[in-house]
Structure formats: structure tokens, C-alpha cells
C-alpha positions as CSV (number, residue, x, y, z in Angstrom):
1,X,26.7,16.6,-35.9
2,X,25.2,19.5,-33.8
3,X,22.6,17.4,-31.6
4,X,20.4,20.5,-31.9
5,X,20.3,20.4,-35.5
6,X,19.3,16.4,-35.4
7,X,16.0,17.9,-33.0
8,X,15.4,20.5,-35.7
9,X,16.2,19.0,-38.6
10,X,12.3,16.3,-38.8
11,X,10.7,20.1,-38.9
12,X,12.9,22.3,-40.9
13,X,13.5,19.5,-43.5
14,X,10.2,19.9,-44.9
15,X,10.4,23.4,-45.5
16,X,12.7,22.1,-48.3
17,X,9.8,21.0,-50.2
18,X,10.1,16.9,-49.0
19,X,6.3,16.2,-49.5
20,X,6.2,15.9,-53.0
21,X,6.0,13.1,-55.9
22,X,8.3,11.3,-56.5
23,X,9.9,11.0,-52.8
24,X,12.8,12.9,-52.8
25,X,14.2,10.8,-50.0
26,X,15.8,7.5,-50.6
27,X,18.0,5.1,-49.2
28,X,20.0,4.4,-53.1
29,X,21.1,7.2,-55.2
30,X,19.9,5.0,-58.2
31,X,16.2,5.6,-57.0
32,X,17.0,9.3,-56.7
33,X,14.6,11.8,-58.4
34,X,15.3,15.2,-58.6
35,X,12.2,17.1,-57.9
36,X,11.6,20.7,-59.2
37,X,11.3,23.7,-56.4
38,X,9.5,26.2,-58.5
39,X,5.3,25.1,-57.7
40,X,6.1,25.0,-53.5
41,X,8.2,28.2,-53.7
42,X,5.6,30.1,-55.7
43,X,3.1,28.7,-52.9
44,X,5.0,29.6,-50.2
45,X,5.9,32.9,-51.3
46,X,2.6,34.0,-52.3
47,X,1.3,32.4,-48.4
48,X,4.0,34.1,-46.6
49,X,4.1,37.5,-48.1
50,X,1.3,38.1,-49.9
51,X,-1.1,36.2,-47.6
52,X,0.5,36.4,-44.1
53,X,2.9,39.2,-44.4
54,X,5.3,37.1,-42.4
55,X,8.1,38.1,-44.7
56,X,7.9,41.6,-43.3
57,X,9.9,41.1,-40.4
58,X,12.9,40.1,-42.5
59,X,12.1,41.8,-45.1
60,X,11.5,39.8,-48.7
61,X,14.2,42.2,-50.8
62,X,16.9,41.0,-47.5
63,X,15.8,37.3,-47.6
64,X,16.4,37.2,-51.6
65,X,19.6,39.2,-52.0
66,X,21.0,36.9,-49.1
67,X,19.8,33.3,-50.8
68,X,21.4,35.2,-54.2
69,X,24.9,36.6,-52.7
70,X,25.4,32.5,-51.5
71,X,24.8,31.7,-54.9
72,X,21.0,30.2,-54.8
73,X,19.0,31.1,-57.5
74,X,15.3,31.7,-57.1
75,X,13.4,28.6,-57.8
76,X,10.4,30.4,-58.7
77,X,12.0,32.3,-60.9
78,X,14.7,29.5,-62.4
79,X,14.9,26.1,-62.4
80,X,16.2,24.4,-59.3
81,X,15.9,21.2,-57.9
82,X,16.9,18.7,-55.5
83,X,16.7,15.2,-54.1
84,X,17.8,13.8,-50.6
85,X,20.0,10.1,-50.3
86,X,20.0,8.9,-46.3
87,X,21.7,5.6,-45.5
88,X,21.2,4.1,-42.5
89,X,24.1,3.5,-40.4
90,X,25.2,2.4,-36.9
91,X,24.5,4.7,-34.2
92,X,26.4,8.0,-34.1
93,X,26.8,8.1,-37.4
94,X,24.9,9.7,-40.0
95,X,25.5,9.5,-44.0
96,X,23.3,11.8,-46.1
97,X,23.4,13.7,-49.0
98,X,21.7,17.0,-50.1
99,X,21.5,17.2,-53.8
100,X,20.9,20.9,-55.4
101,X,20.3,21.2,-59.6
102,X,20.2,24.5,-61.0
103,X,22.3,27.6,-62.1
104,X,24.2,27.9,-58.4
105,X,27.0,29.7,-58.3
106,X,29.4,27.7,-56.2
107,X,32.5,30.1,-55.7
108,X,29.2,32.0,-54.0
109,X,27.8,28.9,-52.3
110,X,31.2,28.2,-50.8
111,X,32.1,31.8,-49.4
112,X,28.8,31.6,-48.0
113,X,29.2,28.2,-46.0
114,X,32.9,29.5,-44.8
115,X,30.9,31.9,-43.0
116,X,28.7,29.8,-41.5
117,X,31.4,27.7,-40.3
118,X,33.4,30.6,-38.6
119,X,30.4,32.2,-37.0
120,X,29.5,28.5,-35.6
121,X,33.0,27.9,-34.3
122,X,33.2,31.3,-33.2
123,X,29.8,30.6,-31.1
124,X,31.3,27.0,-29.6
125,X,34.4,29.3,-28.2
126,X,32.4,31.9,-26.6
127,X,30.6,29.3,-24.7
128,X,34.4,27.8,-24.2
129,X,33.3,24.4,-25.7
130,X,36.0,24.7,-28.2
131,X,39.2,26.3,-27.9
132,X,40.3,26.9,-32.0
133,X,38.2,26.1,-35.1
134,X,39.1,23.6,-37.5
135,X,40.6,24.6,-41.3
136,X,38.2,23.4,-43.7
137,X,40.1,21.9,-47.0
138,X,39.8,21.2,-50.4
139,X,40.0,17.3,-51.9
140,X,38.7,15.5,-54.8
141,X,35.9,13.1,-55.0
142,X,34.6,11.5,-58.3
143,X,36.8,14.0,-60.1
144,X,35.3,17.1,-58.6
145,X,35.9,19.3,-56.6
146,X,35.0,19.1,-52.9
147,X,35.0,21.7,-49.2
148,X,35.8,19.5,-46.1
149,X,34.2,21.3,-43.0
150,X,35.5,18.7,-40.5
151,X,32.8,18.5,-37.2
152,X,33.2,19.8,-33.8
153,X,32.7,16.8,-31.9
154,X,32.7,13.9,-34.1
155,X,34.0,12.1,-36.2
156,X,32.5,13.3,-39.4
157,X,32.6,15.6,-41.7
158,X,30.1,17.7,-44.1
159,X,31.0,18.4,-47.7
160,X,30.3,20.7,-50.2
161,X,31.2,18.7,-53.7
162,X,30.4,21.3,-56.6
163,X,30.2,20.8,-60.7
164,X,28.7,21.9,-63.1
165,X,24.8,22.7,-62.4
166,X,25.4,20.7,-59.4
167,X,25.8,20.8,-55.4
168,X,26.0,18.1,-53.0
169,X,25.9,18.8,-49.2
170,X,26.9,15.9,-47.4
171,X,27.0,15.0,-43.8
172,X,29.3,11.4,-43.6
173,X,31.6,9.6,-41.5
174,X,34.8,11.2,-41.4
175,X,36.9,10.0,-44.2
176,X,33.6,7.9,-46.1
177,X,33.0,9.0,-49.5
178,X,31.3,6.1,-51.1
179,X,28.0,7.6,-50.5
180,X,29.0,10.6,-52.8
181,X,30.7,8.6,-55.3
182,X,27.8,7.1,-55.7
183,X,25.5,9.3,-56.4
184,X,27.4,11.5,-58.5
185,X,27.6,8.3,-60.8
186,X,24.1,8.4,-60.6
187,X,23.8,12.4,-61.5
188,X,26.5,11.8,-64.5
189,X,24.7,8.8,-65.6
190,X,27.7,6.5,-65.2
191,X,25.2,4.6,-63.0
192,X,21.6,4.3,-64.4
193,X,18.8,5.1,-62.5
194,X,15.7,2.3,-61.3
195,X,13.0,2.2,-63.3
196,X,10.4,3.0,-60.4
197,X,11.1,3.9,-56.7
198,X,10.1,1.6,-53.7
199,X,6.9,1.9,-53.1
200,X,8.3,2.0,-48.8
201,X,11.0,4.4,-47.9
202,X,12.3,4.6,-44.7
203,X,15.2,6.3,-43.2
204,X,16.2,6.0,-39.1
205,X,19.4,7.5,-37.7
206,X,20.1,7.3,-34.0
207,X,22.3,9.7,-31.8
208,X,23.6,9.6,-28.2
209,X,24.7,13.1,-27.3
210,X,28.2,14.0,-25.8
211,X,29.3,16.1,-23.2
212,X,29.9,19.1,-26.1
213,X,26.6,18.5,-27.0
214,X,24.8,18.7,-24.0
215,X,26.1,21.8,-22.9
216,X,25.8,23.3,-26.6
217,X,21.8,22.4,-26.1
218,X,21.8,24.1,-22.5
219,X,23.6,27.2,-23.4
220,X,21.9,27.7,-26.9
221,X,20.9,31.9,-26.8
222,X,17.4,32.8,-26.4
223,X,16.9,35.7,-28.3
224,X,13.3,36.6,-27.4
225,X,14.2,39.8,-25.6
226,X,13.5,43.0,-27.6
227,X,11.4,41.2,-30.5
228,X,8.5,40.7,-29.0
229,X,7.7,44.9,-30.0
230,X,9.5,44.8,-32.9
231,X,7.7,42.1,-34.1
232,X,3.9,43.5,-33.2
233,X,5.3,46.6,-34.5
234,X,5.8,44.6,-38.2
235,X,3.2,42.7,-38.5
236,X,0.1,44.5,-40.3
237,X,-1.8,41.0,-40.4
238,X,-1.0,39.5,-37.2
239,X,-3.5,36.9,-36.4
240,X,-2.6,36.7,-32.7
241,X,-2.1,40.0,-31.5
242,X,-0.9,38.8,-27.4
243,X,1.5,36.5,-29.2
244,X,4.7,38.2,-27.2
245,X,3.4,39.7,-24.6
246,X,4.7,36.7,-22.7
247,X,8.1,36.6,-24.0
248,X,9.9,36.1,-21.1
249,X,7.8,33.2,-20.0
250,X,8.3,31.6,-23.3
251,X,11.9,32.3,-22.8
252,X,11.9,30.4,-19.7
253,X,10.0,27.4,-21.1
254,X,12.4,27.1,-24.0
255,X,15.3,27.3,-21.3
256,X,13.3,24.0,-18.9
257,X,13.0,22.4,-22.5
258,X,16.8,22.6,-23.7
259,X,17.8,21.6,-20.1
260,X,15.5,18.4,-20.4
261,X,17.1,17.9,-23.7
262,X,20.7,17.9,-22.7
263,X,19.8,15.2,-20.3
264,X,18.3,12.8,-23.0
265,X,19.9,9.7,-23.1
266,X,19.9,9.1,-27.0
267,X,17.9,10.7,-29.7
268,X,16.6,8.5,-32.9
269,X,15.3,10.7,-36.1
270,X,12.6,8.1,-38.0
271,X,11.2,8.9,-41.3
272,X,8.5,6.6,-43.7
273,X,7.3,7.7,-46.9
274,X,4.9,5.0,-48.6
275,X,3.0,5.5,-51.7
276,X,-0.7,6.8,-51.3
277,X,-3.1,7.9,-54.5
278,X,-0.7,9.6,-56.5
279,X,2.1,10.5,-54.3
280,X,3.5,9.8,-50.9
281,X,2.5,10.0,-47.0
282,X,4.8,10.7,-44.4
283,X,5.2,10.0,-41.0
284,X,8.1,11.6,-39.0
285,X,9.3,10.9,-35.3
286,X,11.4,12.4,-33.2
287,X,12.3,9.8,-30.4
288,X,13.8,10.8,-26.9
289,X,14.8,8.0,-24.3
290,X,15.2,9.3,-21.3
291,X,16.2,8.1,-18.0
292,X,13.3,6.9,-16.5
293,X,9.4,6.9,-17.0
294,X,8.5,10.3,-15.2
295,X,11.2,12.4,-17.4
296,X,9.5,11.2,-20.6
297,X,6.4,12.7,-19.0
298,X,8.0,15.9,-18.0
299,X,9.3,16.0,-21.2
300,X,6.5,15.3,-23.2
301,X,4.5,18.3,-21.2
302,X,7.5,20.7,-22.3
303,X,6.6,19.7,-25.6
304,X,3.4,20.6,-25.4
305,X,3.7,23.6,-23.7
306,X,6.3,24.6,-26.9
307,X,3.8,23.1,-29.2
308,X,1.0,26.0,-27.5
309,X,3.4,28.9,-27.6
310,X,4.1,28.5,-31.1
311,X,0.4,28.2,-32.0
312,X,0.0,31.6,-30.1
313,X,2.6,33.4,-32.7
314,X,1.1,34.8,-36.1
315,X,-0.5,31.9,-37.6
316,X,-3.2,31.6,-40.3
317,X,-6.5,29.7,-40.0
318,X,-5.0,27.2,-42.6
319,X,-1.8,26.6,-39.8
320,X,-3.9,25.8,-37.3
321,X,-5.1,22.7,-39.2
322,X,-1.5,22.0,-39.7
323,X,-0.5,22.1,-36.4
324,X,-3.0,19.2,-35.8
325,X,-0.6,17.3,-37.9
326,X,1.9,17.6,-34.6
327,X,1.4,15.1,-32.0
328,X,3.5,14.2,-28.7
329,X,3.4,11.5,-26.4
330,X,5.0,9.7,-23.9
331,X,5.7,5.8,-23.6
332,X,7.9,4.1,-20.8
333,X,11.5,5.9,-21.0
334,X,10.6,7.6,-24.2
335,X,8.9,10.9,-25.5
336,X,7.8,10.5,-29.0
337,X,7.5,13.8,-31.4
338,X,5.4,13.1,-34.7
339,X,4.3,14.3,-37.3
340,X,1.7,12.4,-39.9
341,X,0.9,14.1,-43.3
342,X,-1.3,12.5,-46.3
343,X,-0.2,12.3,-50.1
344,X,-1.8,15.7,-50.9
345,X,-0.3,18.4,-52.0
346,X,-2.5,20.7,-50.5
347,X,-1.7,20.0,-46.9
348,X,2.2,18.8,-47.4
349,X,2.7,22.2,-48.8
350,X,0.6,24.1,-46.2
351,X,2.7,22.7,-43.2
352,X,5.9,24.0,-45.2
353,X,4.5,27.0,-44.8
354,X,3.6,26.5,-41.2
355,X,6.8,25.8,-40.5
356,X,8.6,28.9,-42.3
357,X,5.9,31.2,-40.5
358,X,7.4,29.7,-37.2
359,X,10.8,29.9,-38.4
360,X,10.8,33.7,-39.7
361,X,9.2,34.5,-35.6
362,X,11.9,33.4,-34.3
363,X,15.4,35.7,-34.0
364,X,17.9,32.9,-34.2
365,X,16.6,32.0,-37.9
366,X,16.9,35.7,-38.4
367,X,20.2,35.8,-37.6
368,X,20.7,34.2,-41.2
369,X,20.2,37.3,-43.1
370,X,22.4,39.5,-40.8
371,X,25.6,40.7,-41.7
């Protein structure tokens, strides 16, 4: 797995709607519940572009024909929902899948995740870390149909298993289908589900970077050149109007961070969801070991400094309560990342907007909708 996407990945995954009851994470598809998109996506599109304007520098017309030409419907619009199954497994390994419910259109879905794969590996051979891609291909599991995009580095796959009203992304030792298996017998009803989920869930997956990897992490593009007018230029509500002025010192930040990064000795992704009131809290880490005590340090202080530049982009009132919810700190060999949210909906779904505001600042999640 891209060791990037593992750093990423405690953040981004909660723009996904997480935060929500039932938990849609789970350690056994039979405790699965598929939970409906439409409330948080009517939130977060009337905070975004109604409230922030953040859409405006994508453009909202460009983000939804792009989510509809890969086959997506619009959950506020039609009924889509999803649920997440994570096993824990030994280290460098990681077994999960990504369950979609709706009217997707997979020839659509498909075409789209081709791309994606070619533009990666495309990407990995301009920074000569690969020399030819793989050729993704087409098997059977549980009866249905399924896209093997093998990995660049490891020994794992993801898949795309399709049927009817159904998609499965799965990231899984290469080869390991039992995970899917199951839970499609789950989804099919072959397998009934639990009468109530744990009232604990807890998911930890732990990853000691390659060669590949490292260098992947040092030679990841900046893209900040150039956006810093554009994006000034866009914004009619911008909050934080010196936001880019320092661009190129971000830039250079970003660049001390990734080097930092490529030099972590192994990287554990933690997540606990316990039941709270009527829903679940959350608590979400990001461990780094590192070599010795003074690199957590510097490490941590990189962190923080990231942590300060992204509160300096476009932010509302509301997401700099969120941002509170971000903490860093450093302990012996280890810089710890977390993130604590309560059971209420009001401030789960407010830091999924916080986190989509970062994410549409930023060029590289941009790069998305091109093309």
C-alpha cells in the first residue's frame, strides 16, 4: 500500500461520513451496518458551498459531473450508503473492505479506477521507482465479478468486486479473499447479520515503509506554486486573506515534513469507536517510531508547524473549533497524531467538513477532477 495514503488515510477517512450511528467500522462483516450518506452530504454541501464557498475553486458543476462520469450517484440526491470491515493482521499487511450501496454504475466505476491506476503508475516511472505498470485482471469471487489492481510494492492487491447495487473496494493480502467472501455473504444474506454491534471497536494496522516507499514520500510534488493567486482570486469568502502569501515557505515545510517521514521507522494507524449517548466516540492515532528520542521531537514540531499553516488557509469560525480536535505529541521514539471526537453529530460532521475545506486548498486533491 502507498505509505502516503496510510498517513492520509486517519484524516481523509472521515470525510466519508465515519462518525455516525451505527459505527460503520467493524472488525466482522456480520456486525456490518450500512449507513445512509444523504444527512452528512446535504451538510457538507450546504457548509462548503453555500456557507464557505470553498467549492468555488473546483467548481461544484466539475466536482459532480466527475463523481457521476465514475459512476457515483449523489447521495443527497439518491440513496447511497456504505459501511467499512478492517481486520487486523500482522504487520505489513492490511485487509479492509470498502462497501458502497446505491444505484453505481460499475462499467463507470471501473473505467474510472483504470485511470487512477495508470496515472499512479505513470507517476512511480517518472520518479524511476517503477519501470512498467502492472495489468490489472478480471477473476471471480463469491460468484461476482471482480478488478485486481495488483500493488506497486507489496504484496497485496486492491479490488473492485461489483453486483448488483453493490461495490466493494478492498485492500487485502495478495491472493486473500476470505475477507470478501465474507461479507458479500453478509450483503446477500447467506450469512445473517448480529443482533447488536460491539459496544468497543477497534481497528490497528501497522506498516514499516520500504525503500519504494520512502522515496515515493520524499519525491511526492508540491504543487503550491501558482495557486496561491488563483486561489485569493476564487475565494469571495475567504476568512484568512494572508493564507498564501507564504506559499513557498509552506512549500518548504511540507518538503522538511515528507523527508522526516521517509525516515520513520514504522507507522501504526489506530482507530476506537465505543458507544457514548446515542452513538459513538472516536479516537484516532497516527503513530510514528522513529529512531531515536530527539527525531520524534523534530517530528512532532513539523506537525505542528503543518497543523498552523493549515489553520491559516480559508477556515470558518466552526473549523477552528475542530481543529482543536487535532492534537500532536511526542513520547520516547514516537510522535503520536490524534484526533478525539464525541458521539455528536454536530461536531463529527463539522470536522468532515474541516477536513474537505483542507482538502479542496490543496492542488494535489484537485488534480482529481482534471482531465
Amino acid at each position: 500500500m502507498k505509505f502516503r495514503t496510510l498517513i492520509v488515510l486517519a484524516l481523509c477517512s472521515c470525510t466519508s461520513g465515519l462518525w455516525a450511528e451505527p459505527c460503520a467500522l467493524v472488525n466482522d462483516p456480520r456486525d456490518l451496518r450500512l449507513i445512509n450518506l444523504q444527512e452528512i452530504s446535504s451538510f457538507l454541501e450546504e457548509d462548503l458551498d453555500l456557507g464557505k464557498g470553498i467549492t468555488e475553486v473546483i467548481g461544484k458543476k466539475v466536482i459532480d459531473r466527475r463523481f457521476r462520469a465514475a459512476g457515483i450517484p449523489d447521495p443527497a440526491k439518491s440513496e447511497l450508503s456504505y459501511s467499512i470491515v478492517a481486520r487486523e493482521m500482522p504487520a505489513d499487511q492490511l485487509n479492509i473492505c470498502f462497501v458502497l450501496k446505491g444505484n453505481l454504475n460499475a462499467e463507470k466505476f471501473l473505467e474510472f479506477a483504470d485511470k487512477r491506476y495508470q496515472r499512479y503508475f505513470s507517476n512511480l516511472k517518472a520518479q524511476k521507482l517503477v519501470q512498467n505498470a502492472p495489468t490489472p485482471g478480471n477473476i471471480m469471487i463469491s460468484g461476482k465479478q471482480a478488478r485486481v489492481y495488483p500493488f506497486a510494492f507489496r504484496n497485496a492487491e486492491a479490488i473492485v468486486t461489483t453486483f448488483p447495487g453493490h461495490a466493494i473496494i478492498s485492500t487485502v493480502p495478495a491472493g486473500d479473499y476470505s475477507l470478501i467472501n465474507e461479507t458479500v455473504a453478509v450483503l446477500e444474506g447467506k450469512t445473517p447479520m448480529s443482533d447488536a454491534q460491539p459496544k468497543k471497536i477497534g481497528f490497528i494496522s501497522t506498516f514499516i515503509p520500504v525503500d519504494q516507499e520512502r522515496a515515493e514520500i520524499r519525491t511526492f510534488e508540491n504543487r503550491y506554486e501558482g495557486f496561491a493567486a488563483k486561489t485569493r482570486k476564487q475565494f469571495k469568502k475567504i476568512m484568512a486573506k494572508e493564507a498564501y502569501r507564504n506559499s513557498e515557505e509552506m512549500a518548504r515545510s511540507e518538503q522538511q515534513l515528507k523527508e522526516a517521514l521517509a525516515e520513520t521507522l514504522r507507522f501504526s494507524y489506530d482507530i476506537n469507536a465505543r458507544q457514548q449517548n446515542d452513538g459513538y466516540a472516536y479516537e484516532v492515532s497516527m503513530i510514528f517510531r522513529c529512531a531515536t528520542p530527539e527525531k520524534a521531537a523534530q517530528l512532532k514540531e513539523m506537525l505542528l508547524t503543518w497543523l498552523a499553516y493549515s489553520a491559516s488557509k480559508a477556515l470558518s469560525a466552526e473549523d477552528m473549533v475542530s481543529m482543536k480536535a487535532n492534537r500532536v505529541a511526542a513520547s520516547g521514539n514516537s510522535c503520536i497524531f490524534n484526533i478525539r471526537l464525541g458521539s455528536s453529530t454536530e461536531e463529527q460532521y463539522q470536522f468532515s467538513s474541516l477536513l474537505l475545506s483542507l482538502m479542496m486548498q490543496d492542488r494535489r486533491f484537485n488534480s482529481i477532477f482534471q482531465g
